[in-house]
VOGU-3710 file (C-alpha; in Angstrom, 3 decimals, decimal comma):
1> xxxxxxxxxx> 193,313/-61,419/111,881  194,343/-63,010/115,066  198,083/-64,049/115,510  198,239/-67,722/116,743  200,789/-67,911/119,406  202,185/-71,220/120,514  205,030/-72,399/122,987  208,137/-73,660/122,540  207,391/-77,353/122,720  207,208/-78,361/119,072
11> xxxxxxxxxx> 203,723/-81,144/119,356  201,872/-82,634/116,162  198,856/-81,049/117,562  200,775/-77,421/117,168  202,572/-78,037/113,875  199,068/-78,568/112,297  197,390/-75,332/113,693  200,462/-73,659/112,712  199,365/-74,680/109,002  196,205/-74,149/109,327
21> xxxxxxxxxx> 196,677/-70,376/110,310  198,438/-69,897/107,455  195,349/-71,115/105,288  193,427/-68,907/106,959  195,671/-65,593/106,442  196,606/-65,699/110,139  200,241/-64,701/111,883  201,566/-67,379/113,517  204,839/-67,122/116,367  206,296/-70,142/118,401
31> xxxxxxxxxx> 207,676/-68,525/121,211  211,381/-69,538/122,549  210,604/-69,783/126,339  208,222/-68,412/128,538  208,335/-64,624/128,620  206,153/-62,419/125,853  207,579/-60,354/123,333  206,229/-56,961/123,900  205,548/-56,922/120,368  202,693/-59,144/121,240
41> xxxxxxxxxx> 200,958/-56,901/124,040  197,424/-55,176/122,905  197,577/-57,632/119,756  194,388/-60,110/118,986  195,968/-63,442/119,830  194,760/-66,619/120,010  196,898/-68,614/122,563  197,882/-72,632/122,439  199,758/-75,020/124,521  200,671/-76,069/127,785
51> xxxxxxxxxx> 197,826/-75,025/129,924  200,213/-73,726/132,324  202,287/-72,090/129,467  198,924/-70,535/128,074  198,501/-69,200/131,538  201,964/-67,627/132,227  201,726/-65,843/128,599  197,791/-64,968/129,076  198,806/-63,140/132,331  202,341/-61,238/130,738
61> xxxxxxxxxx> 200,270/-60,361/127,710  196,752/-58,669/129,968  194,627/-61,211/127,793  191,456/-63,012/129,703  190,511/-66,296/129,296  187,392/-68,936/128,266  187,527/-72,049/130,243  184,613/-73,769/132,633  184,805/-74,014/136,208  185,755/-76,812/138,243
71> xxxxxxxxxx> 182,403/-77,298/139,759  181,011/-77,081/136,110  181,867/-81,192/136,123  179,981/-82,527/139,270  177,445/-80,201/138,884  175,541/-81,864/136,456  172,861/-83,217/136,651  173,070/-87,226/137,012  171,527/-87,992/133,408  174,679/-86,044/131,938
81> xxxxxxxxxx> 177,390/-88,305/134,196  175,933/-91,703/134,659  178,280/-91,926/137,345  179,098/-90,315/140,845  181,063/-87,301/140,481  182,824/-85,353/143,267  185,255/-82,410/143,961  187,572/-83,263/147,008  191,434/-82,573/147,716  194,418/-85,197/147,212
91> xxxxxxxxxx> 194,643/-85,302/150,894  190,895/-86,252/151,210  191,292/-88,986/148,473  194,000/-90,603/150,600  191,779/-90,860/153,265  189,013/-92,584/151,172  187,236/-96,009/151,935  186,062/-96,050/148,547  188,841/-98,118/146,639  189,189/-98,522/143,538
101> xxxxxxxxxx> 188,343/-94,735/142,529  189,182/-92,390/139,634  191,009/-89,218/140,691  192,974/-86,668/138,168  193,426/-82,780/139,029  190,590/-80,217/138,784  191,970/-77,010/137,910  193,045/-78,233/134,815  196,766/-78,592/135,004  198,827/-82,188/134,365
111> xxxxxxxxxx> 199,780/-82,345/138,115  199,204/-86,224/137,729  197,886/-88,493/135,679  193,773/-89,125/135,197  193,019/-92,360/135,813  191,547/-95,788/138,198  194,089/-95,532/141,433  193,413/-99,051/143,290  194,594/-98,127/146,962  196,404/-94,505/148,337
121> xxxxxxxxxx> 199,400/-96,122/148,189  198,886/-95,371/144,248  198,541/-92,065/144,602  201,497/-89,680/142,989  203,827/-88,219/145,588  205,106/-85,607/146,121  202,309/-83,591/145,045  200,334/-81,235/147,938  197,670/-82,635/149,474  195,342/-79,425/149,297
131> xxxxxxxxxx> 195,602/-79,981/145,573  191,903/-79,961/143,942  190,545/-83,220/142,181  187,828/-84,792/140,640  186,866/-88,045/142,320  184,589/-90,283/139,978  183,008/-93,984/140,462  185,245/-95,777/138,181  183,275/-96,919/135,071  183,932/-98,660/131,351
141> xxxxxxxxxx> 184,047/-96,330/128,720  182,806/-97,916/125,105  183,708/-95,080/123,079  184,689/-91,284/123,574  184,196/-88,337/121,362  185,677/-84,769/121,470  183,602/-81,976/120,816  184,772/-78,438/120,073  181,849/-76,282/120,865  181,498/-72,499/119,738
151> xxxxxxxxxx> 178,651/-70,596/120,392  176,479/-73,924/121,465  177,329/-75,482/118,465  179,854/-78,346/117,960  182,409/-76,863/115,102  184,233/-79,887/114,692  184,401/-83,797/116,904  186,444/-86,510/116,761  186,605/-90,176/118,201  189,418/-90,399/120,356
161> xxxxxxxxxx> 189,242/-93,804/122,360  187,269/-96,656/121,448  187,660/-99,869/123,866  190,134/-97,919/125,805  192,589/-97,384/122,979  193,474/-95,017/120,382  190,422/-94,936/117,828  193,404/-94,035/115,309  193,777/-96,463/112,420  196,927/-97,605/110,978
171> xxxxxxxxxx> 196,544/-95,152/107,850  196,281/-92,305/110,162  192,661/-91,809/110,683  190,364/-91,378/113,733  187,596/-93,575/113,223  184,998/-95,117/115,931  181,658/-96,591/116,066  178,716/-94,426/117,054  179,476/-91,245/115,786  175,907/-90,004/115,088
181> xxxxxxxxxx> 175,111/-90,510/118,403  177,755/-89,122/119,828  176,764/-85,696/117,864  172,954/-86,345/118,632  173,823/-86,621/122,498  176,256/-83,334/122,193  173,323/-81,546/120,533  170,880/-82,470/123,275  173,727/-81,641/125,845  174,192/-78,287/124,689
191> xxxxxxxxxx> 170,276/-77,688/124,461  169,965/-78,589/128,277  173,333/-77,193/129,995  174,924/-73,993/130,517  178,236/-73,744/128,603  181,175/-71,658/127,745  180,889/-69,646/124,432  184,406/-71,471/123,344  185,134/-74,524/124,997  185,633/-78,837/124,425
201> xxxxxxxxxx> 183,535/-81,343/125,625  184,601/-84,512/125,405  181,259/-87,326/125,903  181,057/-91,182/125,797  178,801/-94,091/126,213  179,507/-95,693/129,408  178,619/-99,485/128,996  175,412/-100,515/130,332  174,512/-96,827/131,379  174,312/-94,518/128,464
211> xxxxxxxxxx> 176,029/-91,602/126,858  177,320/-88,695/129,613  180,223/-85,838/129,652  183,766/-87,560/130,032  184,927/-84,088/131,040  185,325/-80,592/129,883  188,835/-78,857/129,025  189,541/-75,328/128,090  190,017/-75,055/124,270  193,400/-73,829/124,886
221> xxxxxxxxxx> 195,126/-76,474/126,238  193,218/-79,420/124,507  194,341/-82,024/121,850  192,555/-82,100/118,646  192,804/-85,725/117,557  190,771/-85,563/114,339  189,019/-82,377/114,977  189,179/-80,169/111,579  192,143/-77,556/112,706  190,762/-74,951/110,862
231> xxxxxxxxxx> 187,271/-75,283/112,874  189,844/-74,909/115,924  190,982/-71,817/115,253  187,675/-70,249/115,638  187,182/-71,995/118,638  191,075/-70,475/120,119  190,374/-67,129/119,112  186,667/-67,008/120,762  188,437/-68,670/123,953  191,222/-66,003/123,797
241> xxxxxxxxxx> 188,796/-62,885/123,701  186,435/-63,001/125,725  183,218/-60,361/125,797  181,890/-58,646/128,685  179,100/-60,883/128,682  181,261/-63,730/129,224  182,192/-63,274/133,244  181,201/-65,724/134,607  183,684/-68,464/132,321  186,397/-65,972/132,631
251> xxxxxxx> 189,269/-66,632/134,082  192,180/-63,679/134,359  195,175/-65,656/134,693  198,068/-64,722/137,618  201,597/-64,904/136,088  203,275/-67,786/138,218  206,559/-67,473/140,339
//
């Protein structure tokens, strides 16, 4: 059995994977900081957190990882976006004509926030301007669904904004309208793109347009709103070993600093 590893920052999201590995007869270690126990190297591990944190420990430990590429985004094709979708550089945004816009990083890190920017004087400072971004035509989102996907299959979704709020009731449940369509446009999704083995998807009907990818995130680093934790694990332990048949959504981390 895999041994879940998680980092220091005590979140809701980590407390309930840590019970759920223990339903499933798994180890489970919080680390203290950001440095591996060498008890830990050449052990199965499934890693969660902090993408950056995942990273760091990914590259101390020798262990590959599942995520999709950056160009993996605006590379679909225009039925799957309903939108315009570009790659660019913070500096490039700042010299854009095309205001408002929605810009948040690419490589997957929390370098700013993701979201409508009205002018560059919006834009967060001090962060480098060769920094990689997604660029988007800013559109209304009705409803958006995550979708933990294993093996081209969604394991496990959940409703996570409906209206542009939390779809999470006052008695602690994610609810949202359209939930069989969001799994009917996953399905079809998955039939028609290329994806990582282990990976989320999160998709949404943008008003007036139709259903389309919000955006994908690597299954290590991603919230799990209502997604069944137990679903997730198989999903963090696929993402955390990858097969040789996997190159091309593998990513070998470099420790940082």
């Amino acid at each position: 059995m895999p041994t879940l590893v998680l980092s220091p920052r005590y979140t809701e999201d980590s407390k309930v994977l840590r019970l759920a590995a223990g339903r499933a007869g798994w180890k489970a270690e919080r680390l203290g900081g950001w440095r591996a126990p060498a008890h830990l190297r050449g052990r199965d591990v499934a890693l969660y957190g902090e993408p950056t944190f995942v990273e760091v420990i990914a590259a101390q430990l020798g262990v590959a990882l599942i995520d999709a590429p950056p160009a993996w985004l605006p590379g679909l094709p225009e039925r799957h976006l309903r939108r315009k979708v570009d790659m660019s550089t913070l500096a490039e945004v700042r010299g854009s004509r095309a205001w408002p816009l929605f810009a948040k990083p690419a490589d997957g890190r929390k370098g700013f926030e993701g979201r409508v920017y009205g002018s560059p004087a919006d834009l967060p400072e001090p962060v480098p301007g060769d920094t990689p971004v997604f660029v988007a035509e800013p559109v209304e989102w009705e409803v958006e669904y995550r979708c933990q996907v294993l093996d081209g299959e969604v394991v496990t979704m959940s409703p996570y904004l409906a209206g542009g709020e939390l779809a999470l009731t006052g008695d602690g449940r994610w609810e949202a309208p359209y939930a069989e369509e969001a799994r009917e446009y996953a399905g079809a999704l998955l039939a028609e793109v290329p994806l990582p083995p282990a990976i989320v998807v999160d998709v949404g009907l943008v008003k007036g347009r139709g259903w389309a990818v919000v955006e994908a995130n690597a299954a290590w680093g991603a919230g799990l709103y209502g997604c069944d934790p137990q679903a997730v694990l198989r999903v963090l332990s696929r993402a955390c070993a990858p097969a040789p048949s996997d190159r091309e959504w593998t990513i070998t981390p470099v420790e940082l600093g």
